[in-house]
TITI-274188 format. One line per field, with one value per residue (C-alpha): residue number from 1; residue in one letter; x, y, z. Coordinates in steps of 0.25 Angstrom, whole numbers. Layout:
seq	[NUM,...];
type	[A,...];
u	[X,...];
v	[Y,...];
w	[Z,...];
***
This chain:
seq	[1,2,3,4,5,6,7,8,9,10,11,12,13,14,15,16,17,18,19,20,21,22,23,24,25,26,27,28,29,30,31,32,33,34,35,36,37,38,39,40,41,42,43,44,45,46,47,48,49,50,51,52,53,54,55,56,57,58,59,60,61,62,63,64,65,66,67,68,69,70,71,72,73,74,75,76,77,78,79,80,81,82,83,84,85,86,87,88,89];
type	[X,X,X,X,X,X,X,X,X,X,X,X,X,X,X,X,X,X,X,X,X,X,X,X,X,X,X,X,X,X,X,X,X,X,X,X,X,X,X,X,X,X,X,X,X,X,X,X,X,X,X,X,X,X,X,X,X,X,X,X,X,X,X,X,X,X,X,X,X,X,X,X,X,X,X,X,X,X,X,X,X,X,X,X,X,X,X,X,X];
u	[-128,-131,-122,-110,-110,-110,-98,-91,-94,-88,-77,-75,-75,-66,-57,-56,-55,-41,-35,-39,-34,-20,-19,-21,-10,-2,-2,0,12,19,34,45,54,69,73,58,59,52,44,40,34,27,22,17,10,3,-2,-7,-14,-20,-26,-30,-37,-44,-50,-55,-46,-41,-29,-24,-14,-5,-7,-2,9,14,11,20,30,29,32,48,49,55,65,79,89,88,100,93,81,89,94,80,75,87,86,70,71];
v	[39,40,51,43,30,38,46,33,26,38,40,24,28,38,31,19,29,36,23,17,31,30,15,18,30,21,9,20,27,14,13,6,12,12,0,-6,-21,-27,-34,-20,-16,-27,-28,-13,-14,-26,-18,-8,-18,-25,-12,-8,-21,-22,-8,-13,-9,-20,-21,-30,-39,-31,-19,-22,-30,-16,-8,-17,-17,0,1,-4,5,18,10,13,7,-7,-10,-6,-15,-26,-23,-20,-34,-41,-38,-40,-55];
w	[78,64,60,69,60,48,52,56,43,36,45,43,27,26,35,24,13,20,21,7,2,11,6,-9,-6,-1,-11,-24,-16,-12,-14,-9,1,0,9,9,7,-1,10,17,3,0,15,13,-2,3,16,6,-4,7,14,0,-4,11,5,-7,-15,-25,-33,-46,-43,-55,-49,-36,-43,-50,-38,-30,-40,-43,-26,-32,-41,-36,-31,-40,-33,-34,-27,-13,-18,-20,-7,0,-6,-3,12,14,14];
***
């Protein structure tokens, strides 16, 4: 019985250590897509900022400030951004 609750426990630990691993993935390979709106993003960083914080994982409000704004940055064409930004509303 013993032996059950231990490989459970553990089972149950490296569960939560896949996740908190795919999540911190997730969060440092973020980026927004071409034709994203702005609203899909945000909806998606806060997702992963929330699943991260329920995890213990804490973030500084500047950090999440110039993560949020690093997620822009591939984008060249700010023609379509406009576009992208003009259409979410």
């Amino acid at each position: 019985m013993l032996l059950y609750f231990k490989v459970t426990r553990e089972g149950t630990y490296d569960v939560k250590c896949a996740r908190k691993n795919s999540l911190i993935q997730e969060y440092e390979m973020s980026r927004m897509q071409q034709g994203e709106t702005i609203y899909n993003v945000q909806k998606r960083f806060t997702h992963i900022v929330n699943d991260l914080s329920s995890s213990g994982i804490t973030f500084d409000i500047d950090e999440l400030i110039l993560k949020f704004w690093s997620i822009w940055q591939p984008l060249q064409n700010w023609k379509s951004f406009n576009h992208v930004y003009d259409n979410s509303f």
